[in-house]
Backbone as CSV, one residue per row, in Angstrom:
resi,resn,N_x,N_y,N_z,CA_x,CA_y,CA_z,C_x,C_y,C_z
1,UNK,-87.648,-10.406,13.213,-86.624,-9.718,14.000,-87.004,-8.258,14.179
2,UNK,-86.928,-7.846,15.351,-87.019,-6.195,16.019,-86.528,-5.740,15.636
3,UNK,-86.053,-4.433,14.831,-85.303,-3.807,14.070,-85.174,-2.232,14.764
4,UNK,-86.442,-1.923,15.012,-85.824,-0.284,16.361,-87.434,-0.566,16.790
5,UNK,-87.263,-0.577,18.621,-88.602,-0.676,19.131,-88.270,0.758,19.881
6,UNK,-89.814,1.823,20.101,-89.156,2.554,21.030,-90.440,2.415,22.142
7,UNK,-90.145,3.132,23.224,-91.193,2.595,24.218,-91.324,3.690,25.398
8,UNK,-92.650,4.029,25.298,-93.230,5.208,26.062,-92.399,6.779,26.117
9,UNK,-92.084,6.863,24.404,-90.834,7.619,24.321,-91.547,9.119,24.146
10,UNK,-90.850,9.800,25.359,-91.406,11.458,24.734,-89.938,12.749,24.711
11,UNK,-90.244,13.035,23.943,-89.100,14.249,23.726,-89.572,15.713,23.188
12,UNK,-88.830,16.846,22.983,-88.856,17.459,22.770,-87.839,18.637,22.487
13,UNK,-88.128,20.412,22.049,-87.225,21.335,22.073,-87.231,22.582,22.351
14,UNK,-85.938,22.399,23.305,-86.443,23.598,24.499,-87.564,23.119,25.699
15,UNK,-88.191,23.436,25.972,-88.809,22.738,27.214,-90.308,22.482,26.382
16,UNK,-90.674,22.256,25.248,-91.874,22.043,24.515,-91.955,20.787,23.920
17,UNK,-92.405,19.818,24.684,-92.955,18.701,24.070,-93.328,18.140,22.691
18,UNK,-92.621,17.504,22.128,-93.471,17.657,20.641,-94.063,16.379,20.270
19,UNK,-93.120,15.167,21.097,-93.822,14.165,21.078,-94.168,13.117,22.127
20,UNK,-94.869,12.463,22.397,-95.485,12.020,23.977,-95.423,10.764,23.480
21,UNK,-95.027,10.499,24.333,-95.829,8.120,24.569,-96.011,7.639,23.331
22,UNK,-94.440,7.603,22.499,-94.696,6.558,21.374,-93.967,6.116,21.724
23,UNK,-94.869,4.867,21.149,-94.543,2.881,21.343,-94.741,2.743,19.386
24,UNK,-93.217,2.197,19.394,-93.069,1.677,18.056,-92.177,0.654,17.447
25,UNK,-92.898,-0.627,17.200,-91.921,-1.723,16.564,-91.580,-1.397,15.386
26,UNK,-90.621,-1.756,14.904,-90.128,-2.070,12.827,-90.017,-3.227,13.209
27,UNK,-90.027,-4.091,12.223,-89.511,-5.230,12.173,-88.808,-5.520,10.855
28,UNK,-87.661,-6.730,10.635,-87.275,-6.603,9.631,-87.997,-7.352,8.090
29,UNK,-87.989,-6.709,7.415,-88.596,-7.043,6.003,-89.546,-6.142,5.709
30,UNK,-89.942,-4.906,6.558,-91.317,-4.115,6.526,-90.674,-3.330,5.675
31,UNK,-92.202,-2.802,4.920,-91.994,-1.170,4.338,-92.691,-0.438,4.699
32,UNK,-92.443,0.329,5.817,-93.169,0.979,6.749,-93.148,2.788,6.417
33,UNK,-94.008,3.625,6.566,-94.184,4.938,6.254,-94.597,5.295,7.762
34,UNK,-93.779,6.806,7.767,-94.223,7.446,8.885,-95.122,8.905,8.098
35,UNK,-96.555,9.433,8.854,-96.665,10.154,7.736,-97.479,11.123,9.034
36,UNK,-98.270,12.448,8.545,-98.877,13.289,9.378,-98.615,14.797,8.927
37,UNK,-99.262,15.638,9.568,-99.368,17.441,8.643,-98.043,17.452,9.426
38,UNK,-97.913,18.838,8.411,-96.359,19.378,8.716,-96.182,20.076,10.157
39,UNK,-95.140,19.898,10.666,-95.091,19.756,12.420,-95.368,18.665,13.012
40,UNK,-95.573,17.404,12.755,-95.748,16.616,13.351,-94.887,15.652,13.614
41,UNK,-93.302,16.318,13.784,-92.498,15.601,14.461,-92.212,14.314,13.798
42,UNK,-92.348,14.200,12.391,-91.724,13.306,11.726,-90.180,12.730,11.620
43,UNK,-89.697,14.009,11.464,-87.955,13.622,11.010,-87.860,13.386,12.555
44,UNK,-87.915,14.546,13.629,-87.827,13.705,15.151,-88.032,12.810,14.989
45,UNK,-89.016,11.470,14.773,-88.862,10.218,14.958,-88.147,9.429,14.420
46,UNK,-87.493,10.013,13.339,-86.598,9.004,12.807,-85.651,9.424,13.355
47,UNK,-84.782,10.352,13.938,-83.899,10.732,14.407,-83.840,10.226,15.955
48,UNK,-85.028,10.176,16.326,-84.917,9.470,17.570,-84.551,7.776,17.695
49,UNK,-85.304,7.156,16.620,-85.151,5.762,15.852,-83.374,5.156,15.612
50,UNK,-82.718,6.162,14.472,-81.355,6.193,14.875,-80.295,6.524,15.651
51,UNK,-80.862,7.018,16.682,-79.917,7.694,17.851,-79.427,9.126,17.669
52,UNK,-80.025,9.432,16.725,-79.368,11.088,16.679,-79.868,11.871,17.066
53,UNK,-80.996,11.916,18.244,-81.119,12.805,19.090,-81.477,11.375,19.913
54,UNK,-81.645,12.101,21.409,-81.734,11.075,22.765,-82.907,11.584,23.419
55,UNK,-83.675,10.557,23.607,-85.307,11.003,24.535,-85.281,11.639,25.519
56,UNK,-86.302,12.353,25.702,-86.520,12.806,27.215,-86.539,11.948,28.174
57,UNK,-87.698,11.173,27.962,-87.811,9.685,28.633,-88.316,8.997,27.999
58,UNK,-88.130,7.169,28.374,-88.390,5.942,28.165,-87.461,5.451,27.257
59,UNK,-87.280,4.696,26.226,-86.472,3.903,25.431,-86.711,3.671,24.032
60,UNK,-85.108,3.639,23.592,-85.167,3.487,22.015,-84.214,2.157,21.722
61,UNK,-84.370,1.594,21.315,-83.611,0.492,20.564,-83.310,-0.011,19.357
62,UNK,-82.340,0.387,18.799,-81.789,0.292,17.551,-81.003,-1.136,17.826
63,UNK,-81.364,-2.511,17.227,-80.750,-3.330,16.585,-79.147,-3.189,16.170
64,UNK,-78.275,-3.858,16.459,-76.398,-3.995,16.580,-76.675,-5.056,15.224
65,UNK,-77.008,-5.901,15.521,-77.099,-6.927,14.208,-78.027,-7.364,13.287
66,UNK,-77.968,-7.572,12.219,-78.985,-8.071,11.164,-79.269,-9.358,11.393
67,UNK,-80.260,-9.912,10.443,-80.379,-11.064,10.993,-79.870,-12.448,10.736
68,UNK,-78.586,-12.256,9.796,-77.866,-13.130,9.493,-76.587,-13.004,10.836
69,UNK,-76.440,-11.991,11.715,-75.612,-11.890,12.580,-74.503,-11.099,12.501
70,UNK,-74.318,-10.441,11.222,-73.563,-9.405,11.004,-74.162,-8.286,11.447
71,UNK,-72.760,-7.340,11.256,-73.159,-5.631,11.860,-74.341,-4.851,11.386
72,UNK,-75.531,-4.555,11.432,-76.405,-3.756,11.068,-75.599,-2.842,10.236
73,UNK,-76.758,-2.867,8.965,-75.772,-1.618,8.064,-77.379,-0.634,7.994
74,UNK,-76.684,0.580,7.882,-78.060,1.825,7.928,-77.744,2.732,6.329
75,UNK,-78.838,2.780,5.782,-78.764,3.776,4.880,-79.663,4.857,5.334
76,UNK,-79.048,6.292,4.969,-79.822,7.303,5.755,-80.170,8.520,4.928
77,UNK,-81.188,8.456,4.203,-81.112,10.179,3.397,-82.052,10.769,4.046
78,UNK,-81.336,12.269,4.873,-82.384,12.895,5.511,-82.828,13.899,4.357
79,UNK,-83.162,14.770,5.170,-84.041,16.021,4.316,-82.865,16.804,3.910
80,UNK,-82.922,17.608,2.554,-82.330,18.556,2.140,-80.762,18.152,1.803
81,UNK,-80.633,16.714,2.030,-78.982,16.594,1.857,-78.581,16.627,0.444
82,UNK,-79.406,16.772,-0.507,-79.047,16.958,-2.065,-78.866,18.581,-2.124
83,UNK,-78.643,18.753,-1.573,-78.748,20.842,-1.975,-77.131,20.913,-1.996
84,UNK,-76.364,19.894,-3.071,-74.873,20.304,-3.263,-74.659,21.769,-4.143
85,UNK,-73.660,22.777,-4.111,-73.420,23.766,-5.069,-73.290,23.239,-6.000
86,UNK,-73.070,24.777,-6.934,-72.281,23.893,-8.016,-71.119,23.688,-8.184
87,UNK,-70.527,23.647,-7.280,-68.660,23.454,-7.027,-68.580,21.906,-6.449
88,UNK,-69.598,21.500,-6.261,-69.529,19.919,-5.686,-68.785,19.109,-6.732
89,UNK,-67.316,18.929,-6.421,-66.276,18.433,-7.271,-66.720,16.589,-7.978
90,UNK,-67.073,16.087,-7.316,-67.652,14.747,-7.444,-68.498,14.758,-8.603
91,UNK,-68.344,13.418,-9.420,-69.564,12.809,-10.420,-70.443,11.774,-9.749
92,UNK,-71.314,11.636,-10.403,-72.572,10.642,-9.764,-71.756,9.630,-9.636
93,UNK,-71.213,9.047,-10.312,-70.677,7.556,-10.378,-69.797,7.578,-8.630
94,UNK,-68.553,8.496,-9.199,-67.533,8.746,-7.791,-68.600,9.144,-6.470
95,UNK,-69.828,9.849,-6.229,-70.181,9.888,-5.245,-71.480,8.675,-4.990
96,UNK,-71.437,7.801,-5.489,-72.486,6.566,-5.347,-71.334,5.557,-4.627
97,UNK,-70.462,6.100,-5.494,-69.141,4.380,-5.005,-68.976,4.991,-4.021
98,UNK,-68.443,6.379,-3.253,-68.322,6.167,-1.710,-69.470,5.622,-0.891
99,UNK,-70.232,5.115,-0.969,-71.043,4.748,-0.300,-70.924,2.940,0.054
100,UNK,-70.017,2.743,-1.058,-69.347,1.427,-0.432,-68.348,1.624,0.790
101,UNK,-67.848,2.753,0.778,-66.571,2.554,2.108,-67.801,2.195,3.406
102,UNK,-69.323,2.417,3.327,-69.895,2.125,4.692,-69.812,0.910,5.034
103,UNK,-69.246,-0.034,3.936,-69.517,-1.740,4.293,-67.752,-2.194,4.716
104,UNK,-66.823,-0.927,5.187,-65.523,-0.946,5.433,-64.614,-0.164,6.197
105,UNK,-63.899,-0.559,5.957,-62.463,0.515,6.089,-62.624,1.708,4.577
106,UNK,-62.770,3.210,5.019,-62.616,3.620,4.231,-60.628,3.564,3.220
107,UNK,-60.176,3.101,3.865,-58.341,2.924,3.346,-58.580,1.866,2.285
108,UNK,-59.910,1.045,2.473,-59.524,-0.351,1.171,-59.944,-0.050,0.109
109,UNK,-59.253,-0.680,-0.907,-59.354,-0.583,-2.468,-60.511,-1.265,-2.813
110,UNK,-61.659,-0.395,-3.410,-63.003,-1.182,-4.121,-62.519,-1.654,-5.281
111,UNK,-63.428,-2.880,-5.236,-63.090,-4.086,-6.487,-64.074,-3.911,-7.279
112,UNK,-63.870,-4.896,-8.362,-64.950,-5.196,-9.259,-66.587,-5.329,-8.685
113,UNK,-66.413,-5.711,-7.917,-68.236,-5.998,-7.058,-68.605,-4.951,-6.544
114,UNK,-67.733,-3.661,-5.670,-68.114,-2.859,-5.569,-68.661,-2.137,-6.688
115,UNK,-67.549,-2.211,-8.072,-68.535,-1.144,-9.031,-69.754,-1.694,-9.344
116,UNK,-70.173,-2.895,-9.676,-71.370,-3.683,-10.119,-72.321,-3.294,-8.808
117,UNK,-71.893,-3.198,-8.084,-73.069,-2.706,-6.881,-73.604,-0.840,-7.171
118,UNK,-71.852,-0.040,-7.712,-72.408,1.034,-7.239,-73.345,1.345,-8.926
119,UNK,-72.622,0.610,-10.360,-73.681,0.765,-11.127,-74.738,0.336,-10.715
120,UNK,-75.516,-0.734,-10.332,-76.386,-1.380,-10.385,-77.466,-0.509,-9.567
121,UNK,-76.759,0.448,-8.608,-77.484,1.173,-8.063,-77.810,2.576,-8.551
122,UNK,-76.871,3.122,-9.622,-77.062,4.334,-10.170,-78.060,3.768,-11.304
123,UNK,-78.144,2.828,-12.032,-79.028,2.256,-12.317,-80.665,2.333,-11.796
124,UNK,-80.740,1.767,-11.184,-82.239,1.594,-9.981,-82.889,2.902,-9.710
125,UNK,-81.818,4.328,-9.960,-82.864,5.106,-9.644,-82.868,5.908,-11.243
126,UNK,-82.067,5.631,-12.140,-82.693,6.004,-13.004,-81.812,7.495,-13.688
127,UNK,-80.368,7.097,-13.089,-79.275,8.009,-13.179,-78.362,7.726,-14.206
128,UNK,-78.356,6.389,-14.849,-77.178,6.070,-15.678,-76.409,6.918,-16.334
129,UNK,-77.730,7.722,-17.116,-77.021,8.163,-18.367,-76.336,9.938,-18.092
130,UNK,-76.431,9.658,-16.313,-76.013,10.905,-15.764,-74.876,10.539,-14.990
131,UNK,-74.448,9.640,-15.396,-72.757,8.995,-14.265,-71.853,9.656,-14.683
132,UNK,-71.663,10.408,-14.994,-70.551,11.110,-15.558,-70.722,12.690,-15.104
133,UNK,-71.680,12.921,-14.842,-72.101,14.570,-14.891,-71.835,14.627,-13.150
134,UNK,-70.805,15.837,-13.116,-70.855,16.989,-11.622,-72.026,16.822,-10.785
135,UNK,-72.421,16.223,-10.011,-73.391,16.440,-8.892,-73.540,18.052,-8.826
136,UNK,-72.689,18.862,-8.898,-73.420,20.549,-8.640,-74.405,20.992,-9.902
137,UNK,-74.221,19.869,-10.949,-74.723,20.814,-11.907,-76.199,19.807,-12.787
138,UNK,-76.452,19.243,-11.577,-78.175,18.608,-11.812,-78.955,19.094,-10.812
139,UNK,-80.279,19.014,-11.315,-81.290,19.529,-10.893,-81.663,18.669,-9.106
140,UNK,-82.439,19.320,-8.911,-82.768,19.140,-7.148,-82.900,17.613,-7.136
141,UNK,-84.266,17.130,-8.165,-84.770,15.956,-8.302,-83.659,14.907,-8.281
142,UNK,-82.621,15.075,-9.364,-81.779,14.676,-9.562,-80.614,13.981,-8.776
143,UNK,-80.339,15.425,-7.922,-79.328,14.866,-6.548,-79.879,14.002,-5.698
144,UNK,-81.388,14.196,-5.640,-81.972,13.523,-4.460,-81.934,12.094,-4.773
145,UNK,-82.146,11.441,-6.271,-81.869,10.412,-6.884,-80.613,9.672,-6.377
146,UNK,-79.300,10.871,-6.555,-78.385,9.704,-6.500,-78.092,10.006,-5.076
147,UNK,-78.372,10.538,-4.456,-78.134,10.149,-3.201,-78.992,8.867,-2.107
148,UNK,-80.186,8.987,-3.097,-80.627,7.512,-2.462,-80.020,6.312,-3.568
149,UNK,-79.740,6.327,-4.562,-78.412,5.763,-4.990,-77.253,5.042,-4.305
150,UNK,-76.533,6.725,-3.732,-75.323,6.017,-2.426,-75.749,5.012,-1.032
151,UNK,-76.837,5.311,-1.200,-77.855,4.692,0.412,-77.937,3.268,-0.262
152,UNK,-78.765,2.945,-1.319,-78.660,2.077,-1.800,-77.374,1.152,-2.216
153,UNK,-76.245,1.568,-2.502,-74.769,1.352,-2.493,-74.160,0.384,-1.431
154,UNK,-74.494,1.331,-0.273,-74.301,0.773,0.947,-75.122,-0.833,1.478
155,UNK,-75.549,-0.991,0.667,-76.699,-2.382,0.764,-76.900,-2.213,1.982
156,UNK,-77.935,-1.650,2.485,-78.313,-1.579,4.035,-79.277,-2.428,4.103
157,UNK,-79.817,-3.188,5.663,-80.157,-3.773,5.943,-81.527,-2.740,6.739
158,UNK,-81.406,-1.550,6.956,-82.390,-0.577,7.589,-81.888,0.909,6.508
159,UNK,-83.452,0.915,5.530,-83.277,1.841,4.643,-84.270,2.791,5.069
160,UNK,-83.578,4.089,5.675,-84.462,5.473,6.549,-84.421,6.505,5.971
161,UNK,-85.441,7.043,4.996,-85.569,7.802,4.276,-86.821,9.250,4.371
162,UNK,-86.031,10.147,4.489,-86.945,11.282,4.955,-87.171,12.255,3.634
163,UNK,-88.982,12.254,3.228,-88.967,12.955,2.583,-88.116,12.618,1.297
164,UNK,-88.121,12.073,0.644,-86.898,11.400,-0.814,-87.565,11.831,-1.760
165,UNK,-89.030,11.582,-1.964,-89.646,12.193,-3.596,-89.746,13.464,-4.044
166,UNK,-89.356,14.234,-2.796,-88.945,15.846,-3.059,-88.493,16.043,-4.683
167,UNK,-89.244,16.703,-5.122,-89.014,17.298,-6.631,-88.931,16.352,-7.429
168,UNK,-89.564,15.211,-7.169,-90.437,14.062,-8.548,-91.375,14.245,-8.787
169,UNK,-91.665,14.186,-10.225,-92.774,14.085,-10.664,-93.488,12.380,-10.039
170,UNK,-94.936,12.614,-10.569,-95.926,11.145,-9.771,-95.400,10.090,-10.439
171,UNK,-94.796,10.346,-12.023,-94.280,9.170,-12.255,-93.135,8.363,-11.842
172,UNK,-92.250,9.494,-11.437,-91.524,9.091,-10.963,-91.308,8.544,-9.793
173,UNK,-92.133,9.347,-8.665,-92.822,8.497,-7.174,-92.935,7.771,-7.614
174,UNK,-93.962,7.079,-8.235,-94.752,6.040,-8.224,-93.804,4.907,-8.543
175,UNK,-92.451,4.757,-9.653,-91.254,4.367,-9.881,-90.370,4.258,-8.634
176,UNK,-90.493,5.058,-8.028,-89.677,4.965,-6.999,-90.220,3.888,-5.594
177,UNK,-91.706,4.156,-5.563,-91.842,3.767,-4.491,-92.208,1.675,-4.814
178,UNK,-91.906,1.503,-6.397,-91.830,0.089,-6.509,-90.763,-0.450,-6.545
179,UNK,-89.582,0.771,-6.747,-88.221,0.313,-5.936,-87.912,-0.068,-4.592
180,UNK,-88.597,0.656,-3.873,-88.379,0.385,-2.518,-89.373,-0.728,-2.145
181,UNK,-90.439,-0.773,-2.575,-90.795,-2.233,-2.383,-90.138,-3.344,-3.056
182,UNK,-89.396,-3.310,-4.057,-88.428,-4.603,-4.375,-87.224,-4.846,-3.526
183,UNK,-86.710,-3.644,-2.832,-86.171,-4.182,-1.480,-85.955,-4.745,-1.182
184,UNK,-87.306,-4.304,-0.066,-88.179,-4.824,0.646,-88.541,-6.793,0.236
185,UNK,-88.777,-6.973,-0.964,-89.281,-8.156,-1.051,-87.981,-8.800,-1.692
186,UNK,-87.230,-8.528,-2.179,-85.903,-9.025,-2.758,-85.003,-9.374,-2.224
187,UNK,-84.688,-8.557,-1.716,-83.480,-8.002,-0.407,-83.692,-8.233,0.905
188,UNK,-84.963,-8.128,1.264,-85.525,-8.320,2.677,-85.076,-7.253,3.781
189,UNK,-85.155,-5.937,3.220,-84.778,-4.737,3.428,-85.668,-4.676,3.854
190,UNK,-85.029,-3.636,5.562,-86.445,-2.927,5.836,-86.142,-0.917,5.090
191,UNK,-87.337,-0.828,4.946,-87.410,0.417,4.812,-88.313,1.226,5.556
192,UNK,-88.008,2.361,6.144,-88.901,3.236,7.049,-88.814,4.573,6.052
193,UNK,-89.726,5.179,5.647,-89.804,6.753,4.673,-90.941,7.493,5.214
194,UNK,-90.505,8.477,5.597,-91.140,9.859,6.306,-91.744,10.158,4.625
195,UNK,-93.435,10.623,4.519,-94.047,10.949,3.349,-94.966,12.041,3.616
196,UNK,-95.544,12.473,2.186,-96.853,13.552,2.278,-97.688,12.832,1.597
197,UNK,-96.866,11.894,0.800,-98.058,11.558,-0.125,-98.399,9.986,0.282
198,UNK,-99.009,10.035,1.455,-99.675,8.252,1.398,-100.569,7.870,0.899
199,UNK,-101.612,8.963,0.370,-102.649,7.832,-0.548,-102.239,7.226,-1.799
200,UNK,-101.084,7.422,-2.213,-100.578,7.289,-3.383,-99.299,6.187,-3.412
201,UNK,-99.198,5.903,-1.888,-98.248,4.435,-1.483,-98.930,3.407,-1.026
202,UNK,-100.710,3.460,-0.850,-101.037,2.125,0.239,-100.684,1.012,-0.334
203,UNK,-100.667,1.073,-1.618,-100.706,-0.384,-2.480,-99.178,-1.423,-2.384
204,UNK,-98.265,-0.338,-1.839,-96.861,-0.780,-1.825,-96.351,-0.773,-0.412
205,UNK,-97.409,-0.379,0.725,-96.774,-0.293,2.277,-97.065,-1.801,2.789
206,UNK,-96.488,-1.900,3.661,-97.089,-2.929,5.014,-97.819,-2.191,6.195
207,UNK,-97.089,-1.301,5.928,-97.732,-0.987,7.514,-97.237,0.895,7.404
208,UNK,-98.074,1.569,7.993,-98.109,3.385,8.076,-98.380,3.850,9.698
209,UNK,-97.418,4.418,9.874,-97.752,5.131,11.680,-98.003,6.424,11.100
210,UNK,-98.919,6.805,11.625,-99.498,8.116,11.437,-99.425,9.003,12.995
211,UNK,-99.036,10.091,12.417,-98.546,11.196,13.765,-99.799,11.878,13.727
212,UNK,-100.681,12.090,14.899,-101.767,12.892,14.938,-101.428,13.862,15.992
213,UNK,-102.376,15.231,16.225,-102.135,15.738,17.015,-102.978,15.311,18.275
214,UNK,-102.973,15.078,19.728,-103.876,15.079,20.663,-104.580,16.177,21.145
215,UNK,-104.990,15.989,21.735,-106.604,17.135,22.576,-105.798,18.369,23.273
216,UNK,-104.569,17.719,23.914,-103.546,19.064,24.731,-102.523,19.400,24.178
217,UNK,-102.036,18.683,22.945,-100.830,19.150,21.963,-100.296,17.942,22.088
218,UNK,-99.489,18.693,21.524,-98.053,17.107,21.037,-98.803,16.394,20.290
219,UNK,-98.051,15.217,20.179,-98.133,14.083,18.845,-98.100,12.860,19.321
220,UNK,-99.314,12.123,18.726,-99.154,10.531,19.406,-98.973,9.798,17.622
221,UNK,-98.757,8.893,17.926,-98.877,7.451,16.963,-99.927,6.748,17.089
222,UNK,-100.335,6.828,15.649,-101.628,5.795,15.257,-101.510,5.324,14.164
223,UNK,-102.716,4.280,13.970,-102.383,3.926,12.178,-104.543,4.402,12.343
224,UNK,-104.822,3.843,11.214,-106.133,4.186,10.757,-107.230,3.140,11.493
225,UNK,-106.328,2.012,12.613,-107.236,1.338,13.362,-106.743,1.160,14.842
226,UNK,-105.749,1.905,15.027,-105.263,1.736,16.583,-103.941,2.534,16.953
227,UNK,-103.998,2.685,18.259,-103.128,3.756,18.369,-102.589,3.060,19.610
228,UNK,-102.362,1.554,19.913,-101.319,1.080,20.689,-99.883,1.109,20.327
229,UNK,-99.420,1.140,19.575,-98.382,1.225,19.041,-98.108,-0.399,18.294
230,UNK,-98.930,-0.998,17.902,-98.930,-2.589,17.573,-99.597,-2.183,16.283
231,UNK,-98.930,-1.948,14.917,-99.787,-1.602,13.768,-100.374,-2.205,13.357
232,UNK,-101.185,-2.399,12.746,-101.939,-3.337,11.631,-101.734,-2.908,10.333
233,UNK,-101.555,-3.675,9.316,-101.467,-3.863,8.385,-102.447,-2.742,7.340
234,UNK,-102.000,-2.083,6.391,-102.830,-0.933,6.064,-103.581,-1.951,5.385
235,UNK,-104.878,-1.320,4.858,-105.219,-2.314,3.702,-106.611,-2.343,3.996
């Protein structure tokens, strides 16, 4: 199943081009990395991917349903959204469980399954013994944890993650990124994650679009054997 195709898509800001003629399938079950030097219009593509900005020209398509036929659910941690004060009134636990109201009506009463979901997910990244503690008053690494936590909460069916290992140590990447491949293979999650560090994920990707720069500027899509927009498999 197609999960966001986009097609001959170029955009930009202000009248400066940043990205030209990408052609890009997901499909569902991938663990796909978008990666390239800094400026290369990374978070733009995922933002273009979910609709939160709109192309200059050609087409984006974001998927309405999963593939059991229910509503597409999205988990989304962009960049920098852990930078709470320290007045951020919420505990890890209370801000993981809102992340169930995405599978609802925020007005309904979470049950027992919701908490087993939202532990199970403060769990997974390795927060437990921090469910209790103020979100203002943990470290960077930390927030960024449970906020892919709440993403995780949300049991999404398209997991879009920009930049997430911000202020982990390698062990902890490296922990992290066999979470997101159990997903992926468990769950049958797709995941898309904007990175710096891909030599240090090939073993856990399917597939990597790489943003290069071209000969007159801007940014095309490639992987390390083709630059139709039809990836191949890293490896």
């Amino acid at each position: 199943m197609r999960m966001v195709s986009l097609r001959n898509v170029n955009f930009g800001y202000g009248d400066v081009p940043c990205l030209e003629q990408a052609d890009v399938d997901i499909f569902s079950g991938e663990f796909v990395t978008i990666s390239g030097q800094n400026g290369a219009a990374k978070t733009t593509m995922l933002k273009l991917m979910l609709g939160l900005l709109k192309p200059w020209s050609g087409t984006v398509e974001l998927a309405r349903r999963n593939a059991e036929g229910g509503k597409l659910a999205i988990g989304y941690v962009p960049q920098q959204i852990a930078a709470f004060n320290g007045a951020f009134p919420s505990t890890v636990t209370e801000f993981v469980r809102s992340g169930r109201h995405a599978r609802g009506s925020w007005l309904r009463r979470l049950d027992q399954e919701d908490r087993r979901i939202t532990e199970d997910a403060i769990r997974q990244v390795g927060m437990w013994e921090f469910r209790h503690r103020k979100i203002g008053e943990l470290s960077g690494g930390q927030k960024q944890k449970v906020c892919i936590a709440r993403a995780l909460a949300q049991e999404p069916d398209l997991l879009v993650l920009d930049e997430p290992t911000t202020g982990m140590d390698q062990e902890s990447r490296l922990g992290f990124y066999r979470l997101l491949q159990a997903q992926v293979k468990d769950y049958g999650r797709t995941v898309v994650m904007v990175t710096h560090n891909l030599s240090e994920m090939t073993d856990f990707l399917d597939r990597c679009i790489t943003l290069e720069r071209k000969e007159d500027g801007g940014w095309k899509c490639c992987t390390t054997t083709s630059c139709s927009g039809h990836f191949a498999p890293v490896g």
